[in-house]
C-alpha positions as CSV (number, residue, x, y, z in Angstrom):
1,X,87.9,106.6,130.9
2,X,85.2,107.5,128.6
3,X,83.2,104.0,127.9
4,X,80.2,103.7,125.2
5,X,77.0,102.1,126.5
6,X,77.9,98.8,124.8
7,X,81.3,98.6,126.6
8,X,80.1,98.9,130.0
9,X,77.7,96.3,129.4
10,X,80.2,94.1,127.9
11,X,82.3,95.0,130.5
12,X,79.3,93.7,133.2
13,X,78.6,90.7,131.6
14,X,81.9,89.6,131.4
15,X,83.2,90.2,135.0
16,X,85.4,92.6,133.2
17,X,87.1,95.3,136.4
18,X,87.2,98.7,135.8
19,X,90.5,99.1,137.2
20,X,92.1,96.5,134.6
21,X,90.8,98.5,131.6
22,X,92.2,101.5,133.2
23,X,95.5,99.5,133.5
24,X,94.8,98.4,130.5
25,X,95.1,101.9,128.2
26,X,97.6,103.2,130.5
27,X,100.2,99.9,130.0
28,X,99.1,98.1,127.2
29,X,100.1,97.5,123.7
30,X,98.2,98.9,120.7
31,X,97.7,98.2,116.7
32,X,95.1,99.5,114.6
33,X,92.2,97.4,114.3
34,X,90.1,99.0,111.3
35,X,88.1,101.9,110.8
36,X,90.7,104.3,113.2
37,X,90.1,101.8,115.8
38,X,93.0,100.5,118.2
39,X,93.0,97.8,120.1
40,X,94.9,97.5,123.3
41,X,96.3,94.1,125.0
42,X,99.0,93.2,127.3
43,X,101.5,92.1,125.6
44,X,104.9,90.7,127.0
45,X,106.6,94.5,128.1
46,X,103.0,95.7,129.1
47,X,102.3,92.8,131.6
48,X,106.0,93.3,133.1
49,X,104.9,97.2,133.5
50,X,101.7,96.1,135.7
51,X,103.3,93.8,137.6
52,X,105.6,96.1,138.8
53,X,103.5,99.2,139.0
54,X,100.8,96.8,141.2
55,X,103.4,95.9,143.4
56,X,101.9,94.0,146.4
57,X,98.5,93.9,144.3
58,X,100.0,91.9,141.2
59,X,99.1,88.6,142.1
60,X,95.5,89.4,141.9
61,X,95.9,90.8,138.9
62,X,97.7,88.9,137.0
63,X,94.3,86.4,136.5
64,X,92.6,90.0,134.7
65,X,95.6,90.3,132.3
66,X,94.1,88.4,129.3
67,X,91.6,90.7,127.8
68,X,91.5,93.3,124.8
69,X,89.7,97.0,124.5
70,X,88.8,98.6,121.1
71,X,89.3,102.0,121.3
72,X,88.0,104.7,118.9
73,X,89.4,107.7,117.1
74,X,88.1,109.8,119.9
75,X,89.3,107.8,122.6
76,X,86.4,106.3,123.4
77,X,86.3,102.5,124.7
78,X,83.9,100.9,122.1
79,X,84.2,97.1,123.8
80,X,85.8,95.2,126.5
81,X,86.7,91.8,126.0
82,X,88.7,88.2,127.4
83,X,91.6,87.3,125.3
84,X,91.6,83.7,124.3
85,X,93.6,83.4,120.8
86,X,97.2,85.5,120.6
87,X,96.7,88.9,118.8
88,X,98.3,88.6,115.0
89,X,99.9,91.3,114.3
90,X,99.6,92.7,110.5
């Protein structure tokens, strides 16, 4: 996982673990978000997909699965971030 400087920092501040963002573009939904972005979330499918790839593990995941990624063109994580509203899709 290739993170920019501002990511990791973002990822820091907000108690953010690696291994969920990894998760995270492996399982998770994406849309475009602007500018040949994407952002990634667990949606509905995705969160099934963790839970039974974690196994014995998923309970303590399952706090972790309400957070977002943008993504750039070059697949480069941009930010990390907690989910608090649903994610509208266009």
């Amino acid at each position: 996982m290739d993170m920019t400087a501002h990511a990791n920092v973002r990822r820091q501040q907000r108690a953010i673990p690696p291994l969920m963002i990894d998760l995270l573009l492996q399982f998770g939904a994406s849309e475009p978000s602007g500018d040949g972005t994407l952002k990634y979330y667990f949606d509905k499918s995705s969160r099934r997909q963790v839970m039974a790839y974690a196994g014995a593990f998923a309970s303590a995941l399952e706090q972790h699965l309400d957070l977002y990624a943008v993504v750039a063109a070059d697949s480069r994580v941009i930010t990390v971030a907690h989910r608090d509203d649903r994610i509208r899709r266009h």
